[in-house]
N, C-alpha and C positions, 0 to 999 in steps of 0.2 A: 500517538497523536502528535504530530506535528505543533510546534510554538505559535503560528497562526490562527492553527484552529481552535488551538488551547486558549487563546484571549478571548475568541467571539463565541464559544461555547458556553451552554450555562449550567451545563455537566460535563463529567469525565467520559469518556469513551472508548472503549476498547480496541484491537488490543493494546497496552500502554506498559510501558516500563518501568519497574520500582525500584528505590534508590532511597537512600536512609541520611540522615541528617541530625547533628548533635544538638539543634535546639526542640530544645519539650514543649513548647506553645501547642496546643490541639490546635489542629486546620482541618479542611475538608481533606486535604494528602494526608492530614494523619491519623485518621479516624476513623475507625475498625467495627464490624458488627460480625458477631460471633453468631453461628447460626448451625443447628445439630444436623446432621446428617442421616442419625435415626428418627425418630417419633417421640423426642424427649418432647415432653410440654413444654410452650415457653414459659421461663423465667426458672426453671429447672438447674440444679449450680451443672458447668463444665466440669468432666472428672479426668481423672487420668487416663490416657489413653484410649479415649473417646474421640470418635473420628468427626470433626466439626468444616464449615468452611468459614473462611476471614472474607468480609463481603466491603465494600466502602460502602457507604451511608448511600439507602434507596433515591434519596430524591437528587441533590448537588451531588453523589456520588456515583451517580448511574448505576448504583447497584452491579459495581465488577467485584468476580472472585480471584483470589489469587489462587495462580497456577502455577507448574512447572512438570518436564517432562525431563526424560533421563538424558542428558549432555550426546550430541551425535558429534561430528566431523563439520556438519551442515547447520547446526541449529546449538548452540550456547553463549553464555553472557560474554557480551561485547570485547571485554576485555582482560577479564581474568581466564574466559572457556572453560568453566564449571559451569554447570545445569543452570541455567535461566530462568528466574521467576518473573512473571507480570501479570498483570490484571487482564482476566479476558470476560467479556457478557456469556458465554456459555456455562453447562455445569455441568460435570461429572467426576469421573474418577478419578482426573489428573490434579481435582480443584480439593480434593481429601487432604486433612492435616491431621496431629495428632500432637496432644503436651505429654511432654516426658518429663519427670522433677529433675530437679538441678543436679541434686545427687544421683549419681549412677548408682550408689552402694544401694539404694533405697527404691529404686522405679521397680522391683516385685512386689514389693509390702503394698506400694501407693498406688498401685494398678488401680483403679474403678476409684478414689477416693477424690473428695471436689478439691478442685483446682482454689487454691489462694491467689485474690487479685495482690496486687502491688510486691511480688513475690518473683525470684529468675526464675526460669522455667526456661524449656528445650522445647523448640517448634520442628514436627521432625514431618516431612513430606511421607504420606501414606504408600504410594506407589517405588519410590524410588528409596525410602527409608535414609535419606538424605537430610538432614538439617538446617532451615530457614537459618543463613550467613548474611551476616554486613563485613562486606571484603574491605578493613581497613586500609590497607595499604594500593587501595585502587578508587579513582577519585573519576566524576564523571560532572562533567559541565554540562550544566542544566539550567534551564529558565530560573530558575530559585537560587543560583551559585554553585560552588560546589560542592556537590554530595559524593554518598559512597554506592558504591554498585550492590544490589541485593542478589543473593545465588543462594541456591539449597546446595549444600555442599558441609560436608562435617569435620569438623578441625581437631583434632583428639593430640593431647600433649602425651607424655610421656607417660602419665598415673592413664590410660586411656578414658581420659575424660573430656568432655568438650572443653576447649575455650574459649574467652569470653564473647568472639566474633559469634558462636553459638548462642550466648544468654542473652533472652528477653524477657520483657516483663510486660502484663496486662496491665495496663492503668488504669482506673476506675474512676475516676472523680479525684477529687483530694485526698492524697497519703493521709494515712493514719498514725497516731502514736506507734511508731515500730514494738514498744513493749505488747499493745495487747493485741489478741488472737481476730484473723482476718475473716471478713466474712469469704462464703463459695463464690463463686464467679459464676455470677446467673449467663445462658442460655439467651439469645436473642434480643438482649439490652445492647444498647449502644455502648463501645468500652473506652 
């Protein structure tokens, strides 16, 4: 969507390009609704490795999913040409996600187990097994200032584990006392 269209619109619209930014205020850019892609019931917690879609908010958000397809010659992110993510109105198999825990030592144990809000976790693209990136060292002038370019792409140090361009976190409302135990990450709440 064009900067134009983006002022006299009273929604987002597809298809639109994502881009990550270090201040934590919730806005309509940053606000995420988690939605199953099997037959969980709503308000059911997210588990591990359960294939979900990241939707923006139905009404001021136009209800887009995030997408990405596997990096061609013809078609990757602007400027880093790693795999490309954006928001598009359609839905299908390209729009599939999946959390992986932080620890790599531990993602067999944690298979099926509910996802803790406020917790890092690994967003890893179902199709291309690729992982949701904020490419720091790649900077993209945007209506808002400047942000950082978003890519599914997997950044593994030398312990072959991601770094931290890989770690995200669901936010749920207000952080809790870090001492005690988090609740699951419900299913089709607003996060």
């Amino acid at each position: 969507m064009d900067e134009s269209r983006m002022h006299a619109s009273l929604r987002f619209e597809g298809p639109c390009g994502v881009s990550a930014t270090r201040k934590l205020e919730p806005t309509a850019r940053s606000t995420f609704v988690i939605r199953p892609v099997d037959n969980s019931p709503p308000g059911a917690p997210l588990t591990y490795g359960q294939q979900f879609l990241i939707c923006t908010l139905p009404d001021e958000g136009g209800d887009l999913k995030l997408h990405s397809d596997i990096a061609t010659f013809t078609k990757s992110a602007k400027k880093s040409r790693q795999q490309e993510v954006t928001l598009v109105e359609g839905c299908g198999y390209l729009n599939h996600w999946k959390v992986l825990p932080f620890n790599p030592l531990y993602r067999m144990e944690m298979e099926g187990l509910p996802v803790p809000a406020n917790q890092k976790v690994v967003i890893a693209h179902c199709k291309s097994n690729q992982d949701l990136n904020a490419v720091g060292h790649v900077s993209l002038r945007t209506p808002f200032g400047r942000e950082y370019e978003v890519t599914a792409h997997t950044c593994l140090d030398s312990h072959r584990a991601e770094k931290d361009c890989n770690h995200w976190v669901f936010v749920s409302g207000t952080p809790t006392d870090p001492s005690t135990a988090e609740k699951p990450l419900p299913v089709g709440a607003r996060q």
